[in-house]
Z-matrix of the N, CA and C atoms (Angstrom, degrees):
N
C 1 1.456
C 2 1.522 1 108.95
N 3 1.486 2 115.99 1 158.07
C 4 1.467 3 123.22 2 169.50
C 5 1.516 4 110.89 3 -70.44
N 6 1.193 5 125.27 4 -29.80
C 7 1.179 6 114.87 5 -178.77
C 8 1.657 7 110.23 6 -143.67
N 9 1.694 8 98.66 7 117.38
C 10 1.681 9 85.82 8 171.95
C 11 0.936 10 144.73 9 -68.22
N 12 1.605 11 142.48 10 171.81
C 13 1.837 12 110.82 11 -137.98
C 14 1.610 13 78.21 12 177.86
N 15 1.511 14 110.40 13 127.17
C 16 1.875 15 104.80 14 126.39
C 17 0.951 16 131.24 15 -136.97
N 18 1.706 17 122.94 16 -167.23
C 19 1.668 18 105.76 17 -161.59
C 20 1.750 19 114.02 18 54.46
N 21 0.935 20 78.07 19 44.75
C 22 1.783 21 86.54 20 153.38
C 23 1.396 22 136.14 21 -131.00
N 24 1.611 23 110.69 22 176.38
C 25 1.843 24 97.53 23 -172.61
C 26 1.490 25 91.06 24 -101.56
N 27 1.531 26 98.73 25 -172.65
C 28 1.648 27 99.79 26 -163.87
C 29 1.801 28 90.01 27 -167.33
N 30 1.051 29 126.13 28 129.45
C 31 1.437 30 132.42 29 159.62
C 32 1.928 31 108.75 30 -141.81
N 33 1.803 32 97.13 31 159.04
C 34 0.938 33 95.94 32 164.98
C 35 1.525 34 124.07 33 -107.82
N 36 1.409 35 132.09 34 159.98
C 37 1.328 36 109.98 35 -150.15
C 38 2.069 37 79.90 36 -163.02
N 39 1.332 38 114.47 37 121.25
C 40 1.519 39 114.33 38 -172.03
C 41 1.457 40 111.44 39 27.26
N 42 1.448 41 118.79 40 81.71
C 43 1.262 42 119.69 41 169.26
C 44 1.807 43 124.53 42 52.82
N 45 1.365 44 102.12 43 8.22
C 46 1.245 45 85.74 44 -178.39
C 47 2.020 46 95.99 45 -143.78
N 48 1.533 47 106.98 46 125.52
C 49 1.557 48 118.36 47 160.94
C 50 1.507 49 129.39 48 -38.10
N 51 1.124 50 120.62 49 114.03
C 52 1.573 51 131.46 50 -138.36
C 53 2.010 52 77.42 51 -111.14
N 54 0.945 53 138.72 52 155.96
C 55 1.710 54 140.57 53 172.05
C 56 1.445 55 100.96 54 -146.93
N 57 1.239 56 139.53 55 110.43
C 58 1.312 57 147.96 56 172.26
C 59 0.813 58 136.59 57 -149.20
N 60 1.649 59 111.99 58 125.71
C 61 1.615 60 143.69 59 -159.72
C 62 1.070 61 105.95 60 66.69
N 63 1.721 62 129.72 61 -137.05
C 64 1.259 63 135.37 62 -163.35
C 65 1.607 64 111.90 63 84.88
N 66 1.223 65 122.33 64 -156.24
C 67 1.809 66 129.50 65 -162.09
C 68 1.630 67 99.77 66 -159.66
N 69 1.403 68 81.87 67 130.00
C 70 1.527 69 114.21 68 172.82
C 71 1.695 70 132.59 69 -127.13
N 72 1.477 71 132.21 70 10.89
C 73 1.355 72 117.22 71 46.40
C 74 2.293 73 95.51 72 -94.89
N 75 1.063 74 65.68 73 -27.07
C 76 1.735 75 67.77 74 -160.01
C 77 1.845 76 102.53 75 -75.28
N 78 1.657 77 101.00 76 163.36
C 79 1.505 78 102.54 77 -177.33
C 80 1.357 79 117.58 78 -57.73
N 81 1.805 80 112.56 79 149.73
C 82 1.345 81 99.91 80 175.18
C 83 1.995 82 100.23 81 -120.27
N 84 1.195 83 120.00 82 172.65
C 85 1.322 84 132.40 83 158.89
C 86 1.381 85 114.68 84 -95.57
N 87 1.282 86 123.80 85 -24.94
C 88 1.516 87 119.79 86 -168.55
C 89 1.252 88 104.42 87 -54.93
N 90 1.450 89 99.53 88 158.67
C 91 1.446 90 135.10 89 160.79
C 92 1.851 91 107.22 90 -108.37
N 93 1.172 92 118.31 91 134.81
C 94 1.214 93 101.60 92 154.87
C 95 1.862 94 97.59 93 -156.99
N 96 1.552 95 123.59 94 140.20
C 97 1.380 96 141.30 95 153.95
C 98 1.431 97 138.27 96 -77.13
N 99 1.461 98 90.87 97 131.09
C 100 1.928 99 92.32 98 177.86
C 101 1.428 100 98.28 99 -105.48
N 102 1.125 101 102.74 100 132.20
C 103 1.603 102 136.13 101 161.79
C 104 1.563 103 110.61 102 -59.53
N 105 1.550 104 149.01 103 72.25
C 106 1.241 105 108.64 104 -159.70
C 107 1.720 106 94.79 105 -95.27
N 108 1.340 107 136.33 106 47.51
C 109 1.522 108 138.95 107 -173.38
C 110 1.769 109 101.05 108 -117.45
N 111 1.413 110 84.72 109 -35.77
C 112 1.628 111 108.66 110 -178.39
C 113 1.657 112 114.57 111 -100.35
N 114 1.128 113 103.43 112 -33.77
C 115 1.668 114 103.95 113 174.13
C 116 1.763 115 106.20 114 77.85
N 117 1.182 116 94.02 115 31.97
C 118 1.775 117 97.74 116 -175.83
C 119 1.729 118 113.30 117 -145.94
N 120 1.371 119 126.62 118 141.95
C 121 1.478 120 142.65 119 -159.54
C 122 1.380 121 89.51 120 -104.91
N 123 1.769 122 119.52 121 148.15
C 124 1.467 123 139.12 122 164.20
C 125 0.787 124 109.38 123 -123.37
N 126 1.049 125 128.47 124 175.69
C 127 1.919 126 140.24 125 -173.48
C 128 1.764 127 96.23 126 -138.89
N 129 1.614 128 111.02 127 137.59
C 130 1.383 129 104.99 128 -172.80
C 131 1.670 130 87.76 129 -152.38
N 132 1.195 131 84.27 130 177.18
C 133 1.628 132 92.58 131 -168.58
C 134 1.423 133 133.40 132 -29.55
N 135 0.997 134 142.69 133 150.61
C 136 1.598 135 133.02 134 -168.24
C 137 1.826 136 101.92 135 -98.85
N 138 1.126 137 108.21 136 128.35
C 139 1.749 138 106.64 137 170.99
C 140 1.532 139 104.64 138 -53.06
N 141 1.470 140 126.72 139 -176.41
C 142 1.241 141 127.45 140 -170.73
C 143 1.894 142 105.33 141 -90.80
N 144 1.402 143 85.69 142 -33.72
C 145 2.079 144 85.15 143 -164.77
C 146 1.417 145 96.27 144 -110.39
N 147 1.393 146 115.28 145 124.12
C 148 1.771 147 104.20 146 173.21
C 149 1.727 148 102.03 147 -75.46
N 150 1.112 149 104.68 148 151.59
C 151 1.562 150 122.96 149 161.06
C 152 1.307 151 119.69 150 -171.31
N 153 1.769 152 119.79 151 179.01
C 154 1.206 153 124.00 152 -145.70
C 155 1.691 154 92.01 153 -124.00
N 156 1.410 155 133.37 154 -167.10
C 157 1.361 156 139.64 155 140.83
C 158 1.761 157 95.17 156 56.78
N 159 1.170 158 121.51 157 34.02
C 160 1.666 159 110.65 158 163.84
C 161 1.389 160 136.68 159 -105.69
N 162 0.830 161 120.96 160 177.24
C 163 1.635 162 117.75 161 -164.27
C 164 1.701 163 98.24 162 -92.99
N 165 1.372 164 111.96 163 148.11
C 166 1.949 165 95.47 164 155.09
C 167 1.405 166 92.81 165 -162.66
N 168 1.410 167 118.86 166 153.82
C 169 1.093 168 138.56 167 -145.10
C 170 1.721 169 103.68 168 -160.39
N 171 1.145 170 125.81 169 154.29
C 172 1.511 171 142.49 170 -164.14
C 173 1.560 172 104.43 171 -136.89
N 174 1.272 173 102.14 172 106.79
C 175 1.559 174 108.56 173 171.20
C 176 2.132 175 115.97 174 -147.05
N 177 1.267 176 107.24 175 140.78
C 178 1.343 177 109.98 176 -167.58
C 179 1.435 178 115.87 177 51.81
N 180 1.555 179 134.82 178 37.16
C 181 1.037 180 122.64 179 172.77
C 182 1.905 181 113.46 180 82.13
N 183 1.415 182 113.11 181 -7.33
C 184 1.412 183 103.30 182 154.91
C 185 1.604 184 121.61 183 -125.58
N 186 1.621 185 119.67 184 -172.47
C 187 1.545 186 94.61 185 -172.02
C 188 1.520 187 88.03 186 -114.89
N 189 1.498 188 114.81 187 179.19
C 190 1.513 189 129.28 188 176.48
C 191 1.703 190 107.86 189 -125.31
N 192 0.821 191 130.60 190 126.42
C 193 1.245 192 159.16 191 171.51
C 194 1.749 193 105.82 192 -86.07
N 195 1.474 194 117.70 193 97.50
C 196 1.003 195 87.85 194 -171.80
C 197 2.023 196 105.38 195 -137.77
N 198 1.062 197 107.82 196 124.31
C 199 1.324 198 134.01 197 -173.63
C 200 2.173 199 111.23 198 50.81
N 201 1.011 200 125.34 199 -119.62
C 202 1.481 201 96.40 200 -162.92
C 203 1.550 202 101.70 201 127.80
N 204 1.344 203 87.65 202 166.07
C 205 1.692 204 103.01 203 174.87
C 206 1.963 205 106.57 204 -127.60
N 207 1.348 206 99.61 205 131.49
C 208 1.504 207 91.50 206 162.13
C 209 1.659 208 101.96 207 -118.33
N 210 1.419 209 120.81 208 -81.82
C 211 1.599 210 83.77 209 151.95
C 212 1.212 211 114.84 210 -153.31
N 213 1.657 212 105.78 211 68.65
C 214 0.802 213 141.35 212 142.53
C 215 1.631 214 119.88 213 -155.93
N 216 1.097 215 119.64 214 177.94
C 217 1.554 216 111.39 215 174.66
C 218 1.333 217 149.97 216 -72.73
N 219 1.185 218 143.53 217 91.84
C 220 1.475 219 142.18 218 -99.12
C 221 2.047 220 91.73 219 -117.24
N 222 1.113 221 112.47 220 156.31
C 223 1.347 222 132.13 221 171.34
C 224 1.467 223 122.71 222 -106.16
N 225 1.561 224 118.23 223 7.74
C 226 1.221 225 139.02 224 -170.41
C 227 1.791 226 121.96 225 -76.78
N 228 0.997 227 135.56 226 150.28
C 229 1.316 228 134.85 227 -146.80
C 230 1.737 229 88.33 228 -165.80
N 231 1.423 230 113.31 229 114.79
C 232 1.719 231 115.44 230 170.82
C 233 1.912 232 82.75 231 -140.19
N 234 1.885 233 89.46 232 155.59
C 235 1.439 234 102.54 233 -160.18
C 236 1.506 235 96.50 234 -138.47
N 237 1.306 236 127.93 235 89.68
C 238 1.627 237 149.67 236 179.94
C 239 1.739 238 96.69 237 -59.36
N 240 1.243 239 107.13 238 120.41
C 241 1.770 240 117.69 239 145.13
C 242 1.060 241 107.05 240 -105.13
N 243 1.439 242 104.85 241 125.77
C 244 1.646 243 127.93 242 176.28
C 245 1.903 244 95.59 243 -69.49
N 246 1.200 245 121.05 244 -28.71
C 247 1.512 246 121.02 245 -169.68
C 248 1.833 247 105.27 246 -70.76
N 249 1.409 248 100.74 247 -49.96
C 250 1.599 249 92.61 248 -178.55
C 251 1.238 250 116.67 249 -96.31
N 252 1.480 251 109.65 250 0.09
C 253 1.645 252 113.53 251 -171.93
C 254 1.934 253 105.21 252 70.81
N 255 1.086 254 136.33 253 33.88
C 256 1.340 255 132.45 254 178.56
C 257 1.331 256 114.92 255 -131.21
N 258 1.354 257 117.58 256 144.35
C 259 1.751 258 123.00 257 147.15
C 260 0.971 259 110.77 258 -95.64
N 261 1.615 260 93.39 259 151.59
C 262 1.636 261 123.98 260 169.88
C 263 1.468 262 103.68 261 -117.93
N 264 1.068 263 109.46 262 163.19
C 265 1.653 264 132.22 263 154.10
C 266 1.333 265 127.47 264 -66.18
N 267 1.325 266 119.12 265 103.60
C 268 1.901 267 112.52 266 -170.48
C 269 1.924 268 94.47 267 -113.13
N 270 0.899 269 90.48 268 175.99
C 271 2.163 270 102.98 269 -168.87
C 272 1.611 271 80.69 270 -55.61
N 273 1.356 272 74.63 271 143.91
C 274 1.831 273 95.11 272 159.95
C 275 1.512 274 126.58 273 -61.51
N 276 0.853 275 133.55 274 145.94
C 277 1.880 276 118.35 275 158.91
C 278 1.328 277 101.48 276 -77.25
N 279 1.405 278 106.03 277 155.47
C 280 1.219 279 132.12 278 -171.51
C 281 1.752 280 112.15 279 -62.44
N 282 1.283 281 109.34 280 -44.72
C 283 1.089 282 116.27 281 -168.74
C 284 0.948 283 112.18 282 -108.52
N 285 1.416 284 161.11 283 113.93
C 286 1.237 285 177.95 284 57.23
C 287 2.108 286 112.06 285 74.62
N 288 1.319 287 121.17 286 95.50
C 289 1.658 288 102.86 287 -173.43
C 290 1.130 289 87.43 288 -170.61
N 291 1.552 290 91.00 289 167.83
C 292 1.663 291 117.53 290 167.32
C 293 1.468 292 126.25 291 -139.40
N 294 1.073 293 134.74 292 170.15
C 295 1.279 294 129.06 293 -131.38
C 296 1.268 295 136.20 294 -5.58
N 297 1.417 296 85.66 295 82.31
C 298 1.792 297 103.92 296 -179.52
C 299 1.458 298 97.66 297 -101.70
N 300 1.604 299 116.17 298 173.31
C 301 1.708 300 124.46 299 175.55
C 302 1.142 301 92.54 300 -100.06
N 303 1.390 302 104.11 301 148.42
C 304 1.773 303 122.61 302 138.11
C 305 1.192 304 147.19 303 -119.99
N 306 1.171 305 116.51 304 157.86
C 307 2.009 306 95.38 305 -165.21
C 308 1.828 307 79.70 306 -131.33
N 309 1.762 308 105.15 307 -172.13
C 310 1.416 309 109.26 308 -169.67
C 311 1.910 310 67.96 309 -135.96
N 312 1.683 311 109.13 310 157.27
C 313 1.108 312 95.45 311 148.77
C 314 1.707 313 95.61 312 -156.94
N 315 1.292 314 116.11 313 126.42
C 316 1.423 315 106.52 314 -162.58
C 317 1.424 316 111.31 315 72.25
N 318 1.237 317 103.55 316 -127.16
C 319 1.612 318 116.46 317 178.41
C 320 1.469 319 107.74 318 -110.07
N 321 1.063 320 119.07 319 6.58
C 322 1.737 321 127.47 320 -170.62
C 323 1.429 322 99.52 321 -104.68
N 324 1.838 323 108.61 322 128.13
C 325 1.357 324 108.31 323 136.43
C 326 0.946 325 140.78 324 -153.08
N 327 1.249 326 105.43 325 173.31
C 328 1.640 327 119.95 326 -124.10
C 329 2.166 328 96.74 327 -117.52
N 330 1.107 329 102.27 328 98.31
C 331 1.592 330 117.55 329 -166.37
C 332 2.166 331 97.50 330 -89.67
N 333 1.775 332 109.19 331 107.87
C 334 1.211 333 105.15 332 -171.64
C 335 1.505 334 123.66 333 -132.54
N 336 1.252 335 100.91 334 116.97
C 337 1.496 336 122.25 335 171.59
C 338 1.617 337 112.17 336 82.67
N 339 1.049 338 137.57 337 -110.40
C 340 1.817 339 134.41 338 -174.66
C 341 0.917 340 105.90 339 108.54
N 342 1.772 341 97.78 340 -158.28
C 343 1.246 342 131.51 341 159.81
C 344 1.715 343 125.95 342 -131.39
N 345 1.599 344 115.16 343 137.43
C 346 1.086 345 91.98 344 -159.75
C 347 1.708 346 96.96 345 -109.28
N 348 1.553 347 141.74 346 137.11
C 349 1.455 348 126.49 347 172.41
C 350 1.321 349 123.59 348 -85.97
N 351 1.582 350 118.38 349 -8.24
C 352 1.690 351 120.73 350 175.28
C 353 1.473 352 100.84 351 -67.03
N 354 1.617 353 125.18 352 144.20
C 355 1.338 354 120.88 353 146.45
C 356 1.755 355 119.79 354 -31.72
N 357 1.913 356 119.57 355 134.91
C 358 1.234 357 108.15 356 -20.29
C 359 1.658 358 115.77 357 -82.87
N 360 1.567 359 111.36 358 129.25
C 361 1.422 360 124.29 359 170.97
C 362 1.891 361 105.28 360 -37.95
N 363 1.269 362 110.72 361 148.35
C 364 1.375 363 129.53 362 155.62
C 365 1.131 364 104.58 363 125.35
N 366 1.960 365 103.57 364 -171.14
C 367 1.653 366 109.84 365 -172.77
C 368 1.479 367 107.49 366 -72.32
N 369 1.599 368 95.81 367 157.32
C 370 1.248 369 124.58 368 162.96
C 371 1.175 370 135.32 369 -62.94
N 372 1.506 371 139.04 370 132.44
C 373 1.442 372 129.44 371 167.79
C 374 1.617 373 102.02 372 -114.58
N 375 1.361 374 110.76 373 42.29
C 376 1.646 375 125.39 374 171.78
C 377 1.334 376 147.02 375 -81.64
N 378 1.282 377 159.53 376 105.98
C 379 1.362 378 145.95 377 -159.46
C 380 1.599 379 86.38 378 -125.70
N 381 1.479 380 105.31 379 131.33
C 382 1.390 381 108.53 380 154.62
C 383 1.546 382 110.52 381 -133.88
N 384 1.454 383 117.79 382 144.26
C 385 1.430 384 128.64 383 158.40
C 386 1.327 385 156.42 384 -87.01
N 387 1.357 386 126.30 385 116.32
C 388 1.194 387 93.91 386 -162.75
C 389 1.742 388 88.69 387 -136.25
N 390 1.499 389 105.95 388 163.41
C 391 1.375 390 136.86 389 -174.56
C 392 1.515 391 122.12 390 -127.77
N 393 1.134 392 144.49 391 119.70
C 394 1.384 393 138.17 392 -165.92
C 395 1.597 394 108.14 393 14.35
N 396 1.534 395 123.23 394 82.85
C 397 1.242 396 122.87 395 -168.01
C 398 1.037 397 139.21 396 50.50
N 399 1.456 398 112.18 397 -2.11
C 400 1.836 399 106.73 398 -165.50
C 401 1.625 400 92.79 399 -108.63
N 402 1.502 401 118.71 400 134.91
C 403 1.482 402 107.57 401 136.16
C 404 1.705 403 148.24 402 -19.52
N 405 0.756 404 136.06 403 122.69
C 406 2.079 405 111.85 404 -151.89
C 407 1.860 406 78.65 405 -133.39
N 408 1.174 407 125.44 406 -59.98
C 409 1.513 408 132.88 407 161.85
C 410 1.493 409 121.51 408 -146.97
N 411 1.834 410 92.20 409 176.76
C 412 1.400 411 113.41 410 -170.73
C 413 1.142 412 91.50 411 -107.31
N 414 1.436 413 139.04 412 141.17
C 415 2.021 414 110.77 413 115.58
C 416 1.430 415 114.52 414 -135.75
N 417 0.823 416 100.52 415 128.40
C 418 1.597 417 132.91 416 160.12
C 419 1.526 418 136.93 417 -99.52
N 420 1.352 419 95.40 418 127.82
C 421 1.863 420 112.93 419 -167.67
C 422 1.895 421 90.35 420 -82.96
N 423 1.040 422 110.16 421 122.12
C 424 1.412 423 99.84 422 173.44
C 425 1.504 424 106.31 423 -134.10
């Protein structure tokens, strides 16, 4: 990579490893791709908010960026086209955290458990869903 980094998200997206944001020491926004056909890393547009500990996920040909820490735990959602090279802004998640899992399943995904830093602080017993930007569900063990 161009810049070393941890706590970052990572998807794959047409054959090639997508690495975004994370901390080096401080937060980053970058995006940058490995080629592994080519054996070579790019640098592409920067998301809007740098942060560390976020989710990202690959669905329909773009990636999701999904919530994060800047310093604290963010509710933020940015949505990369590899076609124009840009982010947008997609709905927030509901719940505000960072290092949570994600899985893809179909076209759904499914953003699970974390950590949350607003009072009360700690892990999650959370699943949220989402589908071309929208929320689809919550659930929560409470």
């Amino acid at each position: 990579m161009t810049t070393a980094r941890y706590t970052m998200g990572s998807a794959v997206l047409h054959d090639r490893i997508n690495v975004i944001g994370g901390a080096s020491p401080a937060y980053l926004a970058t995006l940058e791709v490995y080629d592994p056909a080519t054996d070579t890393w790019s640098t592409k547009a920067p998301m809007s908010t740098a942060r560390c500990c976020l989710g990202a996920a690959a669905v329909n040909g773009k990636i999701y960026a999904l919530g994060g820490a800047t310093a604290v735990a963010v509710n933020i959602v940015e949505i990369y086209d590899p076609e124009t090279d840009t982010w947008s802004l997609g709905a927030p998640v509901p719940t505000a955290r960072h290092y949570a899992a994600e899985a893809v399943l179909d076209t759904t995904i499914y953003l699970l458990g974390g950590y949350m830093t607003a009072p009360p602080a700690g892990p999650l017993a959370v699943v949220e869903a989402f589908a071309a930007g929208k929320v689809l569900n919550v659930f929560r063990k409470d």
